[in-house]
PDB file as gemmi writes it, atoms N, CA and C in Angstrom:
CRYST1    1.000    1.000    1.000  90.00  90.00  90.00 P 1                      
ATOM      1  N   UNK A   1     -17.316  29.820 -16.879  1.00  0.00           N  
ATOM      2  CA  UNK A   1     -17.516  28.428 -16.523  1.00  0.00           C  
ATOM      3  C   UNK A   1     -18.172  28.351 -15.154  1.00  0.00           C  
ATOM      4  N   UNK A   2     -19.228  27.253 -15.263  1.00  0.00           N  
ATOM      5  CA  UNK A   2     -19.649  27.624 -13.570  1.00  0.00           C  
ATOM      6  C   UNK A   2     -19.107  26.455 -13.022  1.00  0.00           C  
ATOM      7  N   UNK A   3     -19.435  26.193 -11.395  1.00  0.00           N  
ATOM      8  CA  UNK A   3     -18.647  25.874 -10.404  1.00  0.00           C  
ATOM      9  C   UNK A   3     -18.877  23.944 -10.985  1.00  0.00           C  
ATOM     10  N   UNK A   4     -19.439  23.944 -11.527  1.00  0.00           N  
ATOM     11  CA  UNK A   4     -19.884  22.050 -11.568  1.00  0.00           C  
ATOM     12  C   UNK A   4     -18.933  21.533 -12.515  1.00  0.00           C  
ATOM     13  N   UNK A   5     -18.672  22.645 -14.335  1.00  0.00           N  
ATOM     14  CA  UNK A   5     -17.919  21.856 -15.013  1.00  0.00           C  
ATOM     15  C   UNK A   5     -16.603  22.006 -14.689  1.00  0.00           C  
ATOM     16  N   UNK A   6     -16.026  23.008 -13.653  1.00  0.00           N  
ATOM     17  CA  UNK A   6     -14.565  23.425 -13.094  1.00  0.00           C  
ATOM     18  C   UNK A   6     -14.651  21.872 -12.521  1.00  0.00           C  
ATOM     19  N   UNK A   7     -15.166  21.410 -11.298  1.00  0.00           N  
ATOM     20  CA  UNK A   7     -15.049  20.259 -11.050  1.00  0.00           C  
ATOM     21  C   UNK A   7     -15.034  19.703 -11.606  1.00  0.00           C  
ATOM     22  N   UNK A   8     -15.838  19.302 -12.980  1.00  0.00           N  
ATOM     23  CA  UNK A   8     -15.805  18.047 -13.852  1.00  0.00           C  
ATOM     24  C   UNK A   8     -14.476  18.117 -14.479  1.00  0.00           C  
ATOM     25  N   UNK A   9     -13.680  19.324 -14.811  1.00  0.00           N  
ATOM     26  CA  UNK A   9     -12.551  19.043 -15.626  1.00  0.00           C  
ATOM     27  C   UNK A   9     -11.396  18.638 -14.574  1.00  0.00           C  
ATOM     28  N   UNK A  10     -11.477  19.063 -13.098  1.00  0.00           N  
ATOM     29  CA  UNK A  10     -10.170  18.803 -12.490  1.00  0.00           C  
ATOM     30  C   UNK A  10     -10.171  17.076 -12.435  1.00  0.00           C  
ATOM     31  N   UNK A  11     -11.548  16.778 -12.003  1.00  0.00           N  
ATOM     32  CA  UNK A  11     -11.545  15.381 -11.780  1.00  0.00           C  
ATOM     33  C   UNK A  11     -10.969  14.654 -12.806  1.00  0.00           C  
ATOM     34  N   UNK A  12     -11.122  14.987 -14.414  1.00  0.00           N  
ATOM     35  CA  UNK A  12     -10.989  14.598 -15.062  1.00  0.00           C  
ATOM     36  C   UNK A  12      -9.494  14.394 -15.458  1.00  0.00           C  
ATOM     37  N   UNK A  13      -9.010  15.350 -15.224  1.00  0.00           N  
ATOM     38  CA  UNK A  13      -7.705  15.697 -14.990  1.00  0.00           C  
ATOM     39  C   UNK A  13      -6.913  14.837 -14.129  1.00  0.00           C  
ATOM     40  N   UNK A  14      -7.333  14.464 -12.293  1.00  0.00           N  
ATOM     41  CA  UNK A  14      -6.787  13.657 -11.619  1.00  0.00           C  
ATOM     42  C   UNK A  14      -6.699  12.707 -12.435  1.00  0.00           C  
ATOM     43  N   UNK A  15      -8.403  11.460 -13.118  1.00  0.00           N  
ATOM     44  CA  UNK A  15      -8.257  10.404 -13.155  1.00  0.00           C  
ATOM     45  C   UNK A  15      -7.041   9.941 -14.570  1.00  0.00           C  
ATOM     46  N   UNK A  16      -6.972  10.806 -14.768  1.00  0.00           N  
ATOM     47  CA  UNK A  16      -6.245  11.032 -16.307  1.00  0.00           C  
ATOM     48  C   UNK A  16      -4.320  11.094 -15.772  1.00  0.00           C  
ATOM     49  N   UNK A  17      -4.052  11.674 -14.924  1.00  0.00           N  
ATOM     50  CA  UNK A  17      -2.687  11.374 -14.269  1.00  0.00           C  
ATOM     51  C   UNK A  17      -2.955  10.212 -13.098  1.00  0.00           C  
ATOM     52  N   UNK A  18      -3.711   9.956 -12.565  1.00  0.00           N  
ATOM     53  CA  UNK A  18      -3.557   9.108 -11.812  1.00  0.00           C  
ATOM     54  C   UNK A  18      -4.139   7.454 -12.180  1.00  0.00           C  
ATOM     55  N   UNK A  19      -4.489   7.256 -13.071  1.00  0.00           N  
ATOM     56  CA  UNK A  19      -4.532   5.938 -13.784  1.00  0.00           C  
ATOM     57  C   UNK A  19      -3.227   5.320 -14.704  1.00  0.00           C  
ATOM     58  N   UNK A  20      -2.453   6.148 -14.811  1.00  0.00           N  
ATOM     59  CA  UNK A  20      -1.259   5.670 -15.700  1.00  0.00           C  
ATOM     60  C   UNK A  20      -0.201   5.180 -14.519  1.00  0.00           C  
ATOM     61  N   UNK A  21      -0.595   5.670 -13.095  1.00  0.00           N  
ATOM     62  CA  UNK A  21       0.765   5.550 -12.368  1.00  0.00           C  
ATOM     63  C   UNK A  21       0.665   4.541 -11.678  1.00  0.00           C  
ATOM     64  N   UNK A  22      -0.994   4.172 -11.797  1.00  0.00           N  
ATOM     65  CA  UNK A  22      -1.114   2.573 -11.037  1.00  0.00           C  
ATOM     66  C   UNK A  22      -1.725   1.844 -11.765  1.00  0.00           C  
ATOM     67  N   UNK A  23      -0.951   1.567 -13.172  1.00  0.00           N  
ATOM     68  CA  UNK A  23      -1.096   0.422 -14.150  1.00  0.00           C  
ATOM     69  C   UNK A  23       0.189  -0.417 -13.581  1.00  0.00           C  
ATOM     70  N   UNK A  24      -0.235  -1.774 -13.828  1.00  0.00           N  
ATOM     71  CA  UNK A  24       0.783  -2.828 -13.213  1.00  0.00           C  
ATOM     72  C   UNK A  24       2.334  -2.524 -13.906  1.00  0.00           C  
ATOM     73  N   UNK A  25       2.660  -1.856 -14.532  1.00  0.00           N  
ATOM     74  CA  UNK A  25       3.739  -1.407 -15.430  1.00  0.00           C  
ATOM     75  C   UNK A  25       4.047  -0.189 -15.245  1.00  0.00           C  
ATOM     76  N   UNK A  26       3.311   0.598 -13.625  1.00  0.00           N  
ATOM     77  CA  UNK A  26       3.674   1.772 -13.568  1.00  0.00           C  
ATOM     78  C   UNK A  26       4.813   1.851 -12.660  1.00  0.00           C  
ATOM     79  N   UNK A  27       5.034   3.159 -11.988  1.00  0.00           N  
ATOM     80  CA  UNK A  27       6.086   3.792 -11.346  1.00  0.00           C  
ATOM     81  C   UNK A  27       5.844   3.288  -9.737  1.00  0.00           C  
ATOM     82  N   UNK A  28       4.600   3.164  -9.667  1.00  0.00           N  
ATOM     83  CA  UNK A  28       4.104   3.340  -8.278  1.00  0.00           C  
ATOM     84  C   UNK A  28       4.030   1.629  -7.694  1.00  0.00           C  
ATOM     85  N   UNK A  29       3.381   0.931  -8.502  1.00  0.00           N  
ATOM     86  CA  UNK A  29       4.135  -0.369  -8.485  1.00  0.00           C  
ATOM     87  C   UNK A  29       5.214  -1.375  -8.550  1.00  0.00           C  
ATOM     88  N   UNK A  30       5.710  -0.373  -9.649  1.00  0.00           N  
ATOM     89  CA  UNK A  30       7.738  -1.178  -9.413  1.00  0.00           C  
ATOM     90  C   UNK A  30       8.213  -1.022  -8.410  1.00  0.00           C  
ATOM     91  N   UNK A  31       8.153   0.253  -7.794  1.00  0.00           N  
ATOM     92  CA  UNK A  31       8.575   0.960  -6.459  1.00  0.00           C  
ATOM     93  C   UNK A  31       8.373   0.041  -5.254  1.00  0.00           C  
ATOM     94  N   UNK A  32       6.604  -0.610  -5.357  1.00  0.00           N  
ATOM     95  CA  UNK A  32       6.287  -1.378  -4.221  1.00  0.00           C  
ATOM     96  C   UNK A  32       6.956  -2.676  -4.766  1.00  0.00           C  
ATOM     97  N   UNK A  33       7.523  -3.057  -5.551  1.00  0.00           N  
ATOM     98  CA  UNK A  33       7.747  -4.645  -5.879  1.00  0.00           C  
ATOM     99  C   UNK A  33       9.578  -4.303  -5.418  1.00  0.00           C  
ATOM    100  N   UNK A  34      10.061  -3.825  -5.711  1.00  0.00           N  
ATOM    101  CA  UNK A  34      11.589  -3.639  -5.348  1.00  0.00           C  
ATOM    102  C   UNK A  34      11.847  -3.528  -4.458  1.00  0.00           C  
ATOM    103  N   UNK A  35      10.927  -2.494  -3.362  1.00  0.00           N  
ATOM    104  CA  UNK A  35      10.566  -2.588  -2.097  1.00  0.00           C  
ATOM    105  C   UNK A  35      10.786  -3.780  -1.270  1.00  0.00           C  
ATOM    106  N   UNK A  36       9.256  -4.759  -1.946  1.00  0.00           N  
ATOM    107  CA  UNK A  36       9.194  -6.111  -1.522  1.00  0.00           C  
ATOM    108  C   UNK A  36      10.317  -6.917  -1.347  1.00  0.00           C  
ATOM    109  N   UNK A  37      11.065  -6.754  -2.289  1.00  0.00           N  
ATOM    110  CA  UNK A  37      12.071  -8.021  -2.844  1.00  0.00           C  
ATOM    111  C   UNK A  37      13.135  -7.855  -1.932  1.00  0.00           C  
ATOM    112  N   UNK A  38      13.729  -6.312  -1.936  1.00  0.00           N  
ATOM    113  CA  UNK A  38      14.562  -5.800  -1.084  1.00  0.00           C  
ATOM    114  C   UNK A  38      14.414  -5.988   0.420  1.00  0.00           C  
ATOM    115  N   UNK A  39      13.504  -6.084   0.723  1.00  0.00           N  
ATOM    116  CA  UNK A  39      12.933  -6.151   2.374  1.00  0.00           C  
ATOM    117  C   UNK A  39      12.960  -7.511   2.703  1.00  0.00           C  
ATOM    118  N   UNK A  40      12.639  -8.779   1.568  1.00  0.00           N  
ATOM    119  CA  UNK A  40      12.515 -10.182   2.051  1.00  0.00           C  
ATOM    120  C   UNK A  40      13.808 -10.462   1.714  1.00  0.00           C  
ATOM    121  N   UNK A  41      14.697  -9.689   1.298  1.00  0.00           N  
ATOM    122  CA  UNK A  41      16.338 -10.750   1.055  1.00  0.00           C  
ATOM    123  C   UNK A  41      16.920 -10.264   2.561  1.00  0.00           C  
ATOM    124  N   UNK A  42      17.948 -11.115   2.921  1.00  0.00           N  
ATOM    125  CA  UNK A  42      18.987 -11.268   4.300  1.00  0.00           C  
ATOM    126  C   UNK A  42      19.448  -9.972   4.280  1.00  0.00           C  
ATOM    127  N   UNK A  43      19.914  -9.078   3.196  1.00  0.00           N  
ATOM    128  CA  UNK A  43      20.300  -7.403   3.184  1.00  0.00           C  
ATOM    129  C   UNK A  43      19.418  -6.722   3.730  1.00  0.00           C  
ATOM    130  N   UNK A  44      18.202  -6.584   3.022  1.00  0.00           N  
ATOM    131  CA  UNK A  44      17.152  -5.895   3.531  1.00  0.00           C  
ATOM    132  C   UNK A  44      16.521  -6.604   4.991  1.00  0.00           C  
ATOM    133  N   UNK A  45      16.558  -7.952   5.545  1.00  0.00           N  
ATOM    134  CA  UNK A  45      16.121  -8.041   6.807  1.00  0.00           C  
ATOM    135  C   UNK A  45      16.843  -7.375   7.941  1.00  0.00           C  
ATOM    136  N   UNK A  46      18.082  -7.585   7.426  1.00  0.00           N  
ATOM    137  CA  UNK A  46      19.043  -7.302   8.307  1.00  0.00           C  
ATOM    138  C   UNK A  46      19.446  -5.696   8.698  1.00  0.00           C  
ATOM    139  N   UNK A  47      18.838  -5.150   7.684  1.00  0.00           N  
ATOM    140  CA  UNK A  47      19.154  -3.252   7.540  1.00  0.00           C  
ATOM    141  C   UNK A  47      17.808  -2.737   8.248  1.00  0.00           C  
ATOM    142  N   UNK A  48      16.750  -3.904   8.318  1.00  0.00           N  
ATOM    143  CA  UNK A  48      15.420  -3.468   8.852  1.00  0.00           C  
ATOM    144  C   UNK A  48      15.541  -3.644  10.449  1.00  0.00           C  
ATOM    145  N   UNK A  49      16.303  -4.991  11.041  1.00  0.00           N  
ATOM    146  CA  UNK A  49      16.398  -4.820  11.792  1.00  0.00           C  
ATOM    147  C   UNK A  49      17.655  -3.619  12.937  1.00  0.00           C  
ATOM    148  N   UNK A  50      18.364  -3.176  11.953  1.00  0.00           N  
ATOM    149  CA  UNK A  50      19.258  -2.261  12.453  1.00  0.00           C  
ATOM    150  C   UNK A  50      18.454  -1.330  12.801  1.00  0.00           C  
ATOM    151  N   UNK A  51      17.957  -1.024  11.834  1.00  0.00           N  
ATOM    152  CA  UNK A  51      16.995   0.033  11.700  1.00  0.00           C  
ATOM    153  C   UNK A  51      15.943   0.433  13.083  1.00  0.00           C  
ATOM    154  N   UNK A  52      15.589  -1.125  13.439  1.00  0.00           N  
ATOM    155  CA  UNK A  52      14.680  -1.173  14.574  1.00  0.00           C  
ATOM    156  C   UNK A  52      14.964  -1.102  15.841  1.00  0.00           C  
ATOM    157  N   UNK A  53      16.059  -1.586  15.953  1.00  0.00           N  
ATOM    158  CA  UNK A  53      17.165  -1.602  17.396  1.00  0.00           C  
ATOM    159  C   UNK A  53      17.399  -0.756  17.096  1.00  0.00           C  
ATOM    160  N   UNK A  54      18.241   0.716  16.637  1.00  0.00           N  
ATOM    161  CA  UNK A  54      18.484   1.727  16.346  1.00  0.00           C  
ATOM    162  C   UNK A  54      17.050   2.744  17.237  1.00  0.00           C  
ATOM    163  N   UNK A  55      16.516   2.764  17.252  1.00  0.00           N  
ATOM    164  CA  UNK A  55      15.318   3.342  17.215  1.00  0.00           C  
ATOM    165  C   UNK A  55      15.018   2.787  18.980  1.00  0.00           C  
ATOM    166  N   UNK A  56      15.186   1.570  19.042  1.00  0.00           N  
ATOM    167  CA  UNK A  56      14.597   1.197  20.412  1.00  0.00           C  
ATOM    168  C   UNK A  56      15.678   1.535  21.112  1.00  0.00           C  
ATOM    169  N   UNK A  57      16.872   1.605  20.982  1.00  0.00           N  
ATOM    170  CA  UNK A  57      18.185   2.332  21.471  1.00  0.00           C  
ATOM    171  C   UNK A  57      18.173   3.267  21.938  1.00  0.00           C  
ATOM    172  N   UNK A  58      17.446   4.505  20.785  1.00  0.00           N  
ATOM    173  CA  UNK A  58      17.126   6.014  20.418  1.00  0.00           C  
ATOM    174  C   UNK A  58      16.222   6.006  21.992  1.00  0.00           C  
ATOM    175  N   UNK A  59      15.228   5.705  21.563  1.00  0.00           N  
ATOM    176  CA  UNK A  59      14.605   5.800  22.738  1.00  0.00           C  
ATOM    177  C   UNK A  59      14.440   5.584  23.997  1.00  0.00           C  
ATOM    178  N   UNK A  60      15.252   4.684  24.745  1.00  0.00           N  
ATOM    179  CA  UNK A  60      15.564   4.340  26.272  1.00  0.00           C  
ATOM    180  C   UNK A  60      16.561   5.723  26.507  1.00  0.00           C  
ATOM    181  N   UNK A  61      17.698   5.584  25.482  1.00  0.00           N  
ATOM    182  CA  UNK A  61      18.681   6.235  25.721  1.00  0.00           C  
ATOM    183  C   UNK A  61      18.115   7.662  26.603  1.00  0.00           C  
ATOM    184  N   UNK A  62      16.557   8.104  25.384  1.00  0.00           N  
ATOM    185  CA  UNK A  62      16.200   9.244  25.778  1.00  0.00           C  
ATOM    186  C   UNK A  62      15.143   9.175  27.016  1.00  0.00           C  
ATOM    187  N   UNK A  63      14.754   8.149  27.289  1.00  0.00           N  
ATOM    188  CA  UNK A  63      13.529   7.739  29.251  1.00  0.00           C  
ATOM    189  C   UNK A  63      14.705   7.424  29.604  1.00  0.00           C  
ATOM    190  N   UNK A  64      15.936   6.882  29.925  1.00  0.00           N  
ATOM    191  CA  UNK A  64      17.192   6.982  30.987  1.00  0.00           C  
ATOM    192  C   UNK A  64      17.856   8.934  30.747  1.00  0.00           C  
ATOM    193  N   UNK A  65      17.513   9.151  30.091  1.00  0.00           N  
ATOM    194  CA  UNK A  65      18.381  10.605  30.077  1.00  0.00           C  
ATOM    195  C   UNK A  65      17.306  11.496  31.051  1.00  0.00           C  
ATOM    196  N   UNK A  66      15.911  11.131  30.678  1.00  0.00           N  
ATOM    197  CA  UNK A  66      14.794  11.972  31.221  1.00  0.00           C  
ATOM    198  C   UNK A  66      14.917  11.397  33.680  1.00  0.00           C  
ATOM    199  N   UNK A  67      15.096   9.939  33.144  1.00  0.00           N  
ATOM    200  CA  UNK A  67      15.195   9.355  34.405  1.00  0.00           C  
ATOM    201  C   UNK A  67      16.274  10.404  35.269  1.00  0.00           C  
ATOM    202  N   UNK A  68      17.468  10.177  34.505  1.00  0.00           N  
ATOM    203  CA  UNK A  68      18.527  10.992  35.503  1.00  0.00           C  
ATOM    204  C   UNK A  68      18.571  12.394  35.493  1.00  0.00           C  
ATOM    205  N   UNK A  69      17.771  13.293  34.526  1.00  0.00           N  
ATOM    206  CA  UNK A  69      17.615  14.411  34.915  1.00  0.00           C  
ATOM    207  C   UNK A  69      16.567  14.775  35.973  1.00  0.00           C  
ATOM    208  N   UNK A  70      15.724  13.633  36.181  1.00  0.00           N  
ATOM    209  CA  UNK A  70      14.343  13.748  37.379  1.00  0.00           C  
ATOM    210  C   UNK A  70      15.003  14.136  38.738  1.00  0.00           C  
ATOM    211  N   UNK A  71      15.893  12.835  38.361  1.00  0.00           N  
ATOM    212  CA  UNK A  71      16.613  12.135  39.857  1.00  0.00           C  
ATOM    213  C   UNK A  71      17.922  12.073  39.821  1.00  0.00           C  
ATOM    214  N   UNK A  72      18.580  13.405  40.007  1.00  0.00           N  
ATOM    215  CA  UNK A  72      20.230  14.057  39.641  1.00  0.00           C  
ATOM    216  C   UNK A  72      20.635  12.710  41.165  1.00  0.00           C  
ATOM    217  N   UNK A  73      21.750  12.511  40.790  1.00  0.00           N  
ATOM    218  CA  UNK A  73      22.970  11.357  42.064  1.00  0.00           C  
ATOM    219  C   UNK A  73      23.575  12.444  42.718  1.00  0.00           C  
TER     220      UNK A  73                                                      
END                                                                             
């Protein structure tokens, strides 16, 4: 086989697994719609914002840890 129809079959191959998974009835779309739904209800705002303060927490915690190791008392 030479080097052009090796390409023609892999491609063929991708578009052949990767058209079934982003049909509106696929895997890859339910995923983003449950996502959605989950993220706009009061559970999911509220776990997003933990999530975010968590993180901005994470990080001072670690520029005040860096601060007082600069500048020992």
């Amino acid at each position: 086989m030479n080097r052009k129809r090796i390409i023609r079959k892999v491609e063929m191959k991708f578009w052949d697994t990767v058209t079934p998974l982003m049909d509106t009835s696929g895997p890859i779309l339910k995923t983003k719609k449950a996502i959605y739904k989950t993220l706009h209800s009061k559970t999911g705002f509220l776990a997003s914002l933990l999530f975010v303060w968590s993180a901005v927490g994470f990080v001072s915690g670690l520029l005040i840890g860096k601060l007082i190791s600069i500048f020992p008392l």
